[in-house]
C-alpha positions as CSV (number, residue, x, y, z in Angstrom):
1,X,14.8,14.4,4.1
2,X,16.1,12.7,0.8
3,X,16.2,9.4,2.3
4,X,12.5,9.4,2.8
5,X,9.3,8.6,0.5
6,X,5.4,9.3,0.2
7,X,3.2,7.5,-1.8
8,X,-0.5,9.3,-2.5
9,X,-3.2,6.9,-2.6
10,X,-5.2,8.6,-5.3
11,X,-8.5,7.1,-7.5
12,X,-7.5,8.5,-11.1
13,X,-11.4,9.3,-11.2
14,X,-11.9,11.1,-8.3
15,X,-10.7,14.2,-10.2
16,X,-12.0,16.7,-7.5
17,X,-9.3,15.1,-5.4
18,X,-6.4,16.1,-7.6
19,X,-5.9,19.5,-6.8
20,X,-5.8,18.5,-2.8
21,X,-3.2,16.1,-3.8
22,X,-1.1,18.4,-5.4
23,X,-1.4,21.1,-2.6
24,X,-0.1,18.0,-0.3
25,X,3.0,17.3,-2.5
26,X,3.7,21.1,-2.3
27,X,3.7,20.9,1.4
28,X,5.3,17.0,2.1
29,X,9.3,17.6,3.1
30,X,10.4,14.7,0.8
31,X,10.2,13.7,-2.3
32,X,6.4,12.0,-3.3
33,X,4.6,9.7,-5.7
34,X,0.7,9.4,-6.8
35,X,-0.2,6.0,-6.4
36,X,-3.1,4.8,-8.6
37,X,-5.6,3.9,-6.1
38,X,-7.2,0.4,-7.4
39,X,-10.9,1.1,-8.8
40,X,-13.0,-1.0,-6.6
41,X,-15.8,-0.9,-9.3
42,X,-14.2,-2.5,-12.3
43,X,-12.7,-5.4,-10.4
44,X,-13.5,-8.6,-11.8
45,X,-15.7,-11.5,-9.6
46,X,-12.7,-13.9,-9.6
47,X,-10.3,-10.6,-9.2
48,X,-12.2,-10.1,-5.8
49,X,-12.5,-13.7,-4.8
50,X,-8.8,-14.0,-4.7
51,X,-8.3,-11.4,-2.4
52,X,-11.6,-11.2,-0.3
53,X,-12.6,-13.8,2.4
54,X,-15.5,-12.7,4.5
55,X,-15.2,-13.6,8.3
56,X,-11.5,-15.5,7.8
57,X,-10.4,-14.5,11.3
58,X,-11.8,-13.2,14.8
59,X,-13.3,-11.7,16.1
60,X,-15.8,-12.4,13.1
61,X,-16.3,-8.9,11.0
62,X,-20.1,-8.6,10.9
63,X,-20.1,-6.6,7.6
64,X,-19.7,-7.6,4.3
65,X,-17.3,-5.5,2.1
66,X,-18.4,-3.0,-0.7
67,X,-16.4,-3.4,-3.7
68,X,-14.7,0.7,-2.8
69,X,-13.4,-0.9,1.0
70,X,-11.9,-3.5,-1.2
71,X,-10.2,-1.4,-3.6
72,X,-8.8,0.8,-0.7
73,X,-7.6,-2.0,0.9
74,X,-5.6,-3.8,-2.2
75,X,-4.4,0.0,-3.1
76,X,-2.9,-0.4,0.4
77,X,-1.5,-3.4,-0.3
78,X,0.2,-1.7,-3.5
79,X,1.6,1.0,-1.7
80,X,3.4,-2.2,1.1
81,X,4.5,-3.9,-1.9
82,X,6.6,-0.6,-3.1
83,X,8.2,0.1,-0.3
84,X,9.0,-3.8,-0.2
85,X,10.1,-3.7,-3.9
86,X,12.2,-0.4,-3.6
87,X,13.9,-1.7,-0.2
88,X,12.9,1.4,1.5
89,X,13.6,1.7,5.2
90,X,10.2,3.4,5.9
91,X,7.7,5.4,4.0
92,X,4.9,7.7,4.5
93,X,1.9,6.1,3.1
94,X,-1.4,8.9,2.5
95,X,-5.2,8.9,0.8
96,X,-5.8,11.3,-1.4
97,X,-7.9,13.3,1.5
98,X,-4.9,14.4,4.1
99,X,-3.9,18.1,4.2
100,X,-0.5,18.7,6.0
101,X,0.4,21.5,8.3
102,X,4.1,21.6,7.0
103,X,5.6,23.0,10.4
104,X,3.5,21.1,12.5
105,X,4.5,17.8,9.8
106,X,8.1,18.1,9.6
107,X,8.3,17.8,13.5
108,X,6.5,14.9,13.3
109,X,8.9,13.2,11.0
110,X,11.8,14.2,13.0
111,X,10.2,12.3,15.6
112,X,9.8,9.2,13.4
113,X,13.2,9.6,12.2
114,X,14.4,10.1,15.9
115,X,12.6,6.7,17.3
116,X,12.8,4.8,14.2
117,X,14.1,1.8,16.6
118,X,11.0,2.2,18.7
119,X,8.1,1.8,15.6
120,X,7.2,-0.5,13.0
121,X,3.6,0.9,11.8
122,X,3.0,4.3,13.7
123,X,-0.1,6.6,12.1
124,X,0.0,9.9,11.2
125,X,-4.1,10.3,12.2
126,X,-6.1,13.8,12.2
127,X,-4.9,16.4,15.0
128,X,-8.8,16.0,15.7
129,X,-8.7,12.2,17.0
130,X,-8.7,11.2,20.5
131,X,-5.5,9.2,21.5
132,X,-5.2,7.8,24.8
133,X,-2.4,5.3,25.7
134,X,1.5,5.2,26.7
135,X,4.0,7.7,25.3
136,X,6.8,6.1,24.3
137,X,8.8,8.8,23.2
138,X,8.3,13.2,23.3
139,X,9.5,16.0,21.6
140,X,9.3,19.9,20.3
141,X,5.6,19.0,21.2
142,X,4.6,15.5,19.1
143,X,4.6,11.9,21.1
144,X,4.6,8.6,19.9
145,X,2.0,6.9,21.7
146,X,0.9,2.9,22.5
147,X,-2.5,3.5,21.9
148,X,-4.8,2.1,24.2
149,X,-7.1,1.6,21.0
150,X,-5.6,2.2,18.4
151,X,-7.8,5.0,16.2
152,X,-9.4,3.9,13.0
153,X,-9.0,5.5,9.5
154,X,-5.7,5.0,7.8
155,X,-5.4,8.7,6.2
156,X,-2.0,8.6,6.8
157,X,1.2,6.7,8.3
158,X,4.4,5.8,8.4
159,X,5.3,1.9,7.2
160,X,8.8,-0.1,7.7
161,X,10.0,-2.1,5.0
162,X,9.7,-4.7,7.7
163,X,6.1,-4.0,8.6
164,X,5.3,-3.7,5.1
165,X,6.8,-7.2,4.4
166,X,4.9,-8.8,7.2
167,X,1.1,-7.2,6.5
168,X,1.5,-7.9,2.6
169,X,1.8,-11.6,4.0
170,X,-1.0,-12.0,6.0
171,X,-3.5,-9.5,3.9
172,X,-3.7,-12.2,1.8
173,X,-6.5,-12.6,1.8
174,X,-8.1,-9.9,3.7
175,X,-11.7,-9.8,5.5
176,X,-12.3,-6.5,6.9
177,X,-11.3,-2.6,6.3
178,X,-7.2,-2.2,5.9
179,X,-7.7,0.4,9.1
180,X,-9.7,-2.3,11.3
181,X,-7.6,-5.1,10.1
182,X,-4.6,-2.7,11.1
183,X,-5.5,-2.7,15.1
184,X,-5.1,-6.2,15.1
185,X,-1.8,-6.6,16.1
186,X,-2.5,-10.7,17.3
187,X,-2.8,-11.0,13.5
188,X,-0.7,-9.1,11.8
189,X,2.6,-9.2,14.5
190,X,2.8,-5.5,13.9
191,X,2.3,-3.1,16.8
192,X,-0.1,-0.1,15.7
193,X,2.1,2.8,17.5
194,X,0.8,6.7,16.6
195,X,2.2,9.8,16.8
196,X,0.2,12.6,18.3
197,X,-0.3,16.2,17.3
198,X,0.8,14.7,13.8
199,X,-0.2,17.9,11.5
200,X,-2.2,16.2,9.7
201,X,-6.2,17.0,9.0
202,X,-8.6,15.3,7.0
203,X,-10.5,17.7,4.3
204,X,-12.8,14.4,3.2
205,X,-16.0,16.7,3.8
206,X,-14.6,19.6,1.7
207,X,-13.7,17.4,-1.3
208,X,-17.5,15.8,-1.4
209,X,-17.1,13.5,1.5
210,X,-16.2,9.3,1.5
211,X,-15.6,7.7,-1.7
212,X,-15.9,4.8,0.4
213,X,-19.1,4.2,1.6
214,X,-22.8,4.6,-0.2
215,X,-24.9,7.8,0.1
216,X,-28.0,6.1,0.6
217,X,-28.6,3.1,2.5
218,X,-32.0,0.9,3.7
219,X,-32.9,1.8,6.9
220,X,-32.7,-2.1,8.0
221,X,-28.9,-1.8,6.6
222,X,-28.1,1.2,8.7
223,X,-29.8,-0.5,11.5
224,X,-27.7,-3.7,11.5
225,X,-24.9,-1.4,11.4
226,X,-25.4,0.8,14.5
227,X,-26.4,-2.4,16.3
228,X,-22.9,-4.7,15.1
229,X,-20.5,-2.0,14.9
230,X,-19.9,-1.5,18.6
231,X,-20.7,-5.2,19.5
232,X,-17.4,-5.6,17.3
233,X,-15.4,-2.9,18.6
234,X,-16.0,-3.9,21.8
235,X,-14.5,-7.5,20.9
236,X,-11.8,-6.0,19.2
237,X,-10.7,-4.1,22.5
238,X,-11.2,-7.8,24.4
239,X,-9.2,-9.2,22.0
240,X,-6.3,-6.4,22.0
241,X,-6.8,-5.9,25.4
242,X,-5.2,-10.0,26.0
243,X,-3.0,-9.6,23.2
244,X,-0.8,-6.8,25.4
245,X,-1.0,-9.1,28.4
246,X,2.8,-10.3,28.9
């Protein structure tokens, strides 16, 4: 598979994550690239203003970014404008916290490679999220699925040159989570396809869980939370819900 690419989304400080992403550059069938993750905590103020606008769109995100959701996102962003810059056809994008079954994998990019006509943005999510929707396409066991919701956390995926183009545009700036701001296809003109068993698994637990999120949180902050975070998914699936209608 010479003619593709992964980039690994990796925090240069997150050292106990370095041996993972070696294990997964051992097991990848293509040639791969660590991508120095952007350091959410030594951003500047005016570094963040430029690319962070709370609530820009709807539905309104109820939740304010922490400065690591906003260093994920713009790493993201870094791995689009590659694949832009290198005039890649597609690439596979991954954080640092993916583990590949190589077999299971490499049948999953056959399938990508197969129905490259039919995707723009499909994920590659755990084997151990639920997917319902339409397959679009089967075979030696994987689908590529219109999910009916598309699943959250962007661990990893496959990006066109053409999708990546389009989401560095409107990211620009950004107001929510790269995975949330993913599923909404009104926004971004980008269809959020996946492809399901993918052979990937997620071994964030095993390497000291999210570098994302805060260990310890007020109880009135975890409260707000629980209360607006289905609230918001349930306007996302309104909103996504329209946005199929013909």
């Amino acid at each position: 598979m010479s003619d593709l690419k992964a980039f690994i989304i990796h925090l240069e400080r997150s050292a106990q994550r370095r041996p993972q992403v070696e294990r997964l550059r051992a097991a990848l069938p293509c040639p791969s690239e660590i991508l120095a993750a952007t350091d959410g905590a030594a951003l500047a103020p005016d570094e963040i203003d430029r690319a962070y606008a709370r609530q820009a769109r709807r539905p309104r995100y109820p939740f304010s970014l922490n400065r690591a959701e906003i260093g994920v996102f713009l790493s993201h962003r870094d791995a689009w404008r590659r694949i832009v810059e290198e005039g890649l056809d597609y690439a596979l994008v991954f954080e640092d916290d993916a583990e590949i079954d190589a077999a299971a994998f490499a049948r999953t990019c056959a399938l990508a490679r197969e129905t490259r006509t039919l995707w723009r943005y499909a994920l590659a999510p755990s084997d151990k999220t639920r997917i319902n929707g339409e397959t679009l396409a089967h075979a030696e066991g994987v689908a590529l699925i219109r999910p009916d919701n598309p699943p959250l956390r962007a661990i990893a995926q496959f990006v066109s040159g053409e999708a990546a183009q389009r989401l560095l545009a409107v990211t620009e700036p950004f107001d929510r989570p790269v995975d949330t701001f993913l599923q909404m296809s009104w926004v971004t003109g980008v269809e959020l396809l996946a492809f399901k068993p993918s052979g990937v698994g997620d071994v964030s637990a095993a390497l000291g869980g999210s570098t994302i999120q805060a260990r310890r949180k007020p109880l009135g902050h975890r409260l707000a939370r629980e209360i607006g975070r289905p609230f918001y998914r349930a306007q996302v699936r309104l909103w996504s819900a329209f946005a199929k209608k013909p």
